[in-house]
N, CA, C and O of each residue as an XYZ file, in Angstrom:
452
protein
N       2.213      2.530     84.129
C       3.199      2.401     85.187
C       2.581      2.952     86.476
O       1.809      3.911     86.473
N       3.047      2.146     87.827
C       2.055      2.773     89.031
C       2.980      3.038     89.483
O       3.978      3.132     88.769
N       3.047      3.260     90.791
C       4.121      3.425     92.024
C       5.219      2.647     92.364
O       6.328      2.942     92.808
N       4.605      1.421     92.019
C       5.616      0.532     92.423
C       6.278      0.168     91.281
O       7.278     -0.489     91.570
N       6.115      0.344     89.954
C       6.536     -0.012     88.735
C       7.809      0.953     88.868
O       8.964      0.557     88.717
N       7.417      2.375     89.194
C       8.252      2.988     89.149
C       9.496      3.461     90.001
O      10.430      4.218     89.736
N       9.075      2.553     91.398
C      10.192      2.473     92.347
C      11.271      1.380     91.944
O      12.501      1.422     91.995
N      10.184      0.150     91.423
C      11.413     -0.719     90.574
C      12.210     -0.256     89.767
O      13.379     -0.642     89.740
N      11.784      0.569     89.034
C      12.644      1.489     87.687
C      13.653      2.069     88.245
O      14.801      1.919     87.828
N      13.308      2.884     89.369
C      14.617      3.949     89.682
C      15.807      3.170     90.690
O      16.935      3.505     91.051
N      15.195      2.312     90.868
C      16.365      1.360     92.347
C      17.066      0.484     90.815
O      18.281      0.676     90.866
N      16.781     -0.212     89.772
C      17.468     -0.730     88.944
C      18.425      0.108     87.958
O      19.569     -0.107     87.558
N      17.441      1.221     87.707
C      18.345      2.344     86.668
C      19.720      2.993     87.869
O      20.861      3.324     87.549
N      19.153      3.004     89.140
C      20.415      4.155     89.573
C      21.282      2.938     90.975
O      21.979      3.284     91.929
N      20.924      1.746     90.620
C      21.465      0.531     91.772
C      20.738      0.779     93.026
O      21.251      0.046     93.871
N      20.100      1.239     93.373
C      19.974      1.130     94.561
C      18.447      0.371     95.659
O      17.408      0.203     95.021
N      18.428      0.106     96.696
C      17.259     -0.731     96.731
C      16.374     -0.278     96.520
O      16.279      0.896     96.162
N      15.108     -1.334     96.726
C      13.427     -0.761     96.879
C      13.254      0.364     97.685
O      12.696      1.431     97.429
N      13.816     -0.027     98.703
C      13.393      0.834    100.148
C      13.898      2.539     99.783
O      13.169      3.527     99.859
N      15.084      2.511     99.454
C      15.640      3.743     99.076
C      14.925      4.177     98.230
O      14.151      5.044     98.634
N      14.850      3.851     96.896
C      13.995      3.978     95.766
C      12.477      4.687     96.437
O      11.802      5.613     95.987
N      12.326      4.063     97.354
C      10.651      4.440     97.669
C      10.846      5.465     98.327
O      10.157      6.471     98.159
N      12.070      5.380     99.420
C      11.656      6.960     99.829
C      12.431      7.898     99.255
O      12.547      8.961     99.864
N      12.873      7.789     98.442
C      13.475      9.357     97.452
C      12.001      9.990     96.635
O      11.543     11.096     96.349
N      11.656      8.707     96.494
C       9.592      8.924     95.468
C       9.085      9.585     96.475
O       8.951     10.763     96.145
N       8.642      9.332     97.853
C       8.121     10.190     99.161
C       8.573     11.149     99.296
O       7.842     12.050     99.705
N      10.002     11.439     99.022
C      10.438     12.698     99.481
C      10.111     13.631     98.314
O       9.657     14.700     98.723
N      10.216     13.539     96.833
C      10.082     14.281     95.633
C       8.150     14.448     95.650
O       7.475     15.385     95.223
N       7.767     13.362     96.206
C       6.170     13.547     96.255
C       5.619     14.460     97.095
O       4.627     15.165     96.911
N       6.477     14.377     98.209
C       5.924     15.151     99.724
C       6.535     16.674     99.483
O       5.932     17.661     99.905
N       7.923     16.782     98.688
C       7.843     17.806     98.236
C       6.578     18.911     97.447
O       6.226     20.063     97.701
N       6.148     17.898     96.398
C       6.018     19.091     95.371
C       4.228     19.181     95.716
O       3.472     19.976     95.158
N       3.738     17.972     96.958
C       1.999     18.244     97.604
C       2.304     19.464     98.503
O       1.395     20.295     98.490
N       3.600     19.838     99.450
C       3.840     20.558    100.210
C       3.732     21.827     99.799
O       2.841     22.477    100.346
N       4.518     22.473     98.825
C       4.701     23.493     97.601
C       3.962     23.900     97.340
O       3.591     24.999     97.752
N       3.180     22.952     96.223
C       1.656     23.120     95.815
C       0.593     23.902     97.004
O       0.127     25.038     97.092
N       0.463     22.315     98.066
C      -0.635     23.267     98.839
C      -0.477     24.649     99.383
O      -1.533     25.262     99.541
N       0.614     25.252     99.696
C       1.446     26.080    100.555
C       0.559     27.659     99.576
O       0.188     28.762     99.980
N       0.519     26.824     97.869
C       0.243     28.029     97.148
C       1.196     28.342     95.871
O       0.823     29.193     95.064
N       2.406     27.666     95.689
C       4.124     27.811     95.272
C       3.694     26.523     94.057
O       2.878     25.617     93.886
N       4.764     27.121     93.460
C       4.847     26.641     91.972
C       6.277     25.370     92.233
O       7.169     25.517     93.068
N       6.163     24.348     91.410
C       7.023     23.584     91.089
C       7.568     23.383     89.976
O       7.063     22.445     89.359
N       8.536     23.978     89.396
C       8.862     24.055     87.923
C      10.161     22.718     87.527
O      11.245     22.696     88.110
N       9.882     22.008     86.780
C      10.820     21.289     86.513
C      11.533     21.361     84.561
O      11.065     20.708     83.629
N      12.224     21.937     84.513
C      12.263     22.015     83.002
C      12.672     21.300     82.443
O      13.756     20.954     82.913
N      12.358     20.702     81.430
C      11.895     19.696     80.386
C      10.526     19.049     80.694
O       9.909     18.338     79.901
N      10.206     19.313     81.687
C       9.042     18.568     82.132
C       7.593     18.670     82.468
O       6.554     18.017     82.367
N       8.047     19.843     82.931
C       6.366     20.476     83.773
C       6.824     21.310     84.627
O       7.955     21.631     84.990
N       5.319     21.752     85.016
C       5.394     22.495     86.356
C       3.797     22.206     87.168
O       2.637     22.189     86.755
N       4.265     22.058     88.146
C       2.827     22.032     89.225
C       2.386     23.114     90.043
O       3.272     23.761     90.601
N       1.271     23.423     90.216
C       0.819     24.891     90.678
C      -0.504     24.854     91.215
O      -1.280     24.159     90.560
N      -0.849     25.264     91.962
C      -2.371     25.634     92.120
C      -3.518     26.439     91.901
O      -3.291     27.621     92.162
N      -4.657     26.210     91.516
C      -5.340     26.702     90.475
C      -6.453     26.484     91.092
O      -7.036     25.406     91.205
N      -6.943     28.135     91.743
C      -8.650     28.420     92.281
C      -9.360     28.216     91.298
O      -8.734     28.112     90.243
N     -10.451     28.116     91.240
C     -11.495     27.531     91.214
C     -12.713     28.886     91.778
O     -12.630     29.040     92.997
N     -13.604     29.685     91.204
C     -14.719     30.558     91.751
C     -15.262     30.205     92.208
O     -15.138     29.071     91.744
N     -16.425     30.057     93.365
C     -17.440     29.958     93.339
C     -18.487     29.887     91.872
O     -18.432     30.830     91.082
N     -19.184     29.000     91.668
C     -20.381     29.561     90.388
C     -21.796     29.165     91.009
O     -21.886     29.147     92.237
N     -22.737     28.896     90.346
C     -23.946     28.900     90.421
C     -24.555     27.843     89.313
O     -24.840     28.259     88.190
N     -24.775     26.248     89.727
C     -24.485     25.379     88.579
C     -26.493     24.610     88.777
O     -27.317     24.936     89.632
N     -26.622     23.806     87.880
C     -28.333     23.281     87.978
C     -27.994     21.647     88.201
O     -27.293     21.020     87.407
N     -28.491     21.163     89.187
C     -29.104     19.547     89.444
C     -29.432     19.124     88.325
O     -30.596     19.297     87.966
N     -28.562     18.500     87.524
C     -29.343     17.811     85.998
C     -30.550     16.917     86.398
O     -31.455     16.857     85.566
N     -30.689     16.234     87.518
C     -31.754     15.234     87.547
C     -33.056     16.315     88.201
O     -34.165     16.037     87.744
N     -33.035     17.154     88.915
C     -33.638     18.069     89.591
C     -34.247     19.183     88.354
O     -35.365     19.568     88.010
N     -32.947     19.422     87.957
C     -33.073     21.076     87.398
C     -33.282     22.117     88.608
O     -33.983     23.116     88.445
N     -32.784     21.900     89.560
C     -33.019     22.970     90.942
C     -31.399     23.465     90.493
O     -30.507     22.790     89.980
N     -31.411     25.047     90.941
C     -30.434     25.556     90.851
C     -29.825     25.579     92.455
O     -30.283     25.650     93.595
N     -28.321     25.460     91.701
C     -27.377     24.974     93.689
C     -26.102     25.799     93.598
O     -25.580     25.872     92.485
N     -25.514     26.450     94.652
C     -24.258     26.963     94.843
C     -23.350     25.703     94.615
O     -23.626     24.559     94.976
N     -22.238     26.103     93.965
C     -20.501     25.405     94.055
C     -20.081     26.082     94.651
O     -20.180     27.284     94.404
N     -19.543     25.696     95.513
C     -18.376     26.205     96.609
C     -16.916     26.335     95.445
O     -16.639     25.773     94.385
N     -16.093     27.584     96.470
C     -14.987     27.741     94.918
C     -13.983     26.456     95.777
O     -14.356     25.728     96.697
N     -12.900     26.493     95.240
C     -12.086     24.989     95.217
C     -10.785     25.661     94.818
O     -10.762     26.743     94.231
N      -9.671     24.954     95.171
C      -8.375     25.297     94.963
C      -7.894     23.467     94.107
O      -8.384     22.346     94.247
N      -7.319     23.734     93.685
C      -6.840     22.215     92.632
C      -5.636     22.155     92.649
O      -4.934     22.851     93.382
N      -5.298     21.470     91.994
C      -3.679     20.978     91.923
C      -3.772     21.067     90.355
O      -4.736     20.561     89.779
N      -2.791     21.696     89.679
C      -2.681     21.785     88.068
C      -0.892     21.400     87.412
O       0.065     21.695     88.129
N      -0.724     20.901     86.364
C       0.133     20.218     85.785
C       0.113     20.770     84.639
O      -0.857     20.738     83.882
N       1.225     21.344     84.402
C       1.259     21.957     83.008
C       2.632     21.544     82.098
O       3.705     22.103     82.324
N       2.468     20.371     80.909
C       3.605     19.690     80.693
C       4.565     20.856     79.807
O       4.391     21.700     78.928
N       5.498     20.399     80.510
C       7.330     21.444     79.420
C       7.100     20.858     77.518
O       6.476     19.904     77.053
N       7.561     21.466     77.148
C       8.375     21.405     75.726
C       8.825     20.246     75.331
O       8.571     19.698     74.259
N       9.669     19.758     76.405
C      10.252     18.651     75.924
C       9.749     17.282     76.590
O      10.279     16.178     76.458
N       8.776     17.555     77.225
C       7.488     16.604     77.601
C       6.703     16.007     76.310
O       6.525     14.959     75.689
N       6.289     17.649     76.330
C       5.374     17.160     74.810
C       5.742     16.741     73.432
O       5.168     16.145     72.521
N       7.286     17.444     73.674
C       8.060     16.537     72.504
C       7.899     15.396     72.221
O       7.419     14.976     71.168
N       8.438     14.517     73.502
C       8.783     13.384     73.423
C       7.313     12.638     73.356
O       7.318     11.454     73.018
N       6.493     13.053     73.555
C       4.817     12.337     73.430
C       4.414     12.170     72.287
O       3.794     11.188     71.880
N       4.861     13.493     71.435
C       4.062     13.693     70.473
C       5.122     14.298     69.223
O       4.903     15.340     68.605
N       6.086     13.565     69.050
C       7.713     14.416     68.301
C       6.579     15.196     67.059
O       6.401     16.414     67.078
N       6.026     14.467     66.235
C       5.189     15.115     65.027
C       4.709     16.749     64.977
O       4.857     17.587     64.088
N       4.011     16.846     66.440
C       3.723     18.103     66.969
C       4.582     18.944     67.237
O       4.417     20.151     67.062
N       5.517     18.471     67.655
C       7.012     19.223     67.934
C       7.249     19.841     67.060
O       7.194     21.071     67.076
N       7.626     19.044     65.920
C       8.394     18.998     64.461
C       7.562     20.111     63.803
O       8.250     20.977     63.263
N       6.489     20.242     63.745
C       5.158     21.289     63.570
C       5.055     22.562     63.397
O       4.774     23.341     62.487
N       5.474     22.602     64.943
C       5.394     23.712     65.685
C       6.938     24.370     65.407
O       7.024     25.541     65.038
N       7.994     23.642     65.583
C       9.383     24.290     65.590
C       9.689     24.701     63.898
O      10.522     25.521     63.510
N       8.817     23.929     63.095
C       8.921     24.772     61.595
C       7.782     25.771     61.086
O       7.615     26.192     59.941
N       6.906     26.086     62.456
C       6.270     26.961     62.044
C       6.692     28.507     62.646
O       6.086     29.548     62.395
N       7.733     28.380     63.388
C       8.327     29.163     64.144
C       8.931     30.004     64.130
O       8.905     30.947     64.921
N      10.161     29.723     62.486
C      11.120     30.497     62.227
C      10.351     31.264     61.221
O      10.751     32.369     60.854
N       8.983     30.592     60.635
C       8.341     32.303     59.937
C       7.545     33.458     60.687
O       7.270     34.577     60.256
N       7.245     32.890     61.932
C       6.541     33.901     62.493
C       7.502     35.141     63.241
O       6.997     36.097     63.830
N       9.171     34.892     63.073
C       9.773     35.799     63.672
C       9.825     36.859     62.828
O       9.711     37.992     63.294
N      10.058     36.590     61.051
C      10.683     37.508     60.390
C       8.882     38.617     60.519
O       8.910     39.846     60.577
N       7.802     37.955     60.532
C       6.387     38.975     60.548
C       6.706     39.776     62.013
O       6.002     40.780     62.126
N       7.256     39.634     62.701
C       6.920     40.184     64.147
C       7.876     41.140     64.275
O       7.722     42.095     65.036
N       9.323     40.908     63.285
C      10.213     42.316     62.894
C       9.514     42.890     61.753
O      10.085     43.945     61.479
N       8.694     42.711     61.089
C       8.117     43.463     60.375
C       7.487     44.768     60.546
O       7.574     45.753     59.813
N       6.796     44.604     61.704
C       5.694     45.299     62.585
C       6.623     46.098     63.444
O       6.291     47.097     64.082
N       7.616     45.655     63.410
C       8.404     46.801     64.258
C       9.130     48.178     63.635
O       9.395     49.140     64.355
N       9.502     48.131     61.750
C       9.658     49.063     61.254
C       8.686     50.023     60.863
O       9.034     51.058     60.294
């Protein structure tokens, strides 16, 4: 699905036109680049959250060279999917994880007597 797949989606699911459709996508987009770059977290639950994520400086080698070269450090944009993201991707994993869950509580009151 691209951009426009998905402006069709939301103007048919909620009635309303392309045009609208596109800029509610601009405005939720321009939001969460704004946020992000600013430094600020975007949390959406069930879903994700977006955040930004430095990057060090390191000290890396020219594979074709083998000359050693500075990396400049870098700030990124990072995506970290919710619970019920990964649910729905992957229910098996879900299912997994949520029955491996209720034994690790009764060990963790264990350790507390």
């Amino acid at each position: 699905m691209n951009k426009t797949d998905l402006i069709e989606h939301l103007a048919a699911k909620h009635e309303l036109s392309k045009a609208e459709a596109g800029r509610i996508l601009e405005t939720l987009l321009d939001a969460v680049v704004t946020t992000v770059k600013k430094g600020g977290a975007v949390s959406i639950p069930g879903f994700g959250s977006f955040k930004q994520h430095a990057r060090a400086a390191r000290n890396g080698v020219n594979p074709s060279t083998g000359a050693k070269i500075k990396i400049a450090a870098a700030k990124l944009p990072k995506f970290t999917a919710g619970a019920g993201f990964k649910a729905a991707v992957d229910p098996k994993a879900a299912a997994k994880k949520a029955a491996a869950k209720p034994a690790a509580k009764p060990a963790a009151k264990a350790k507390k007597k």
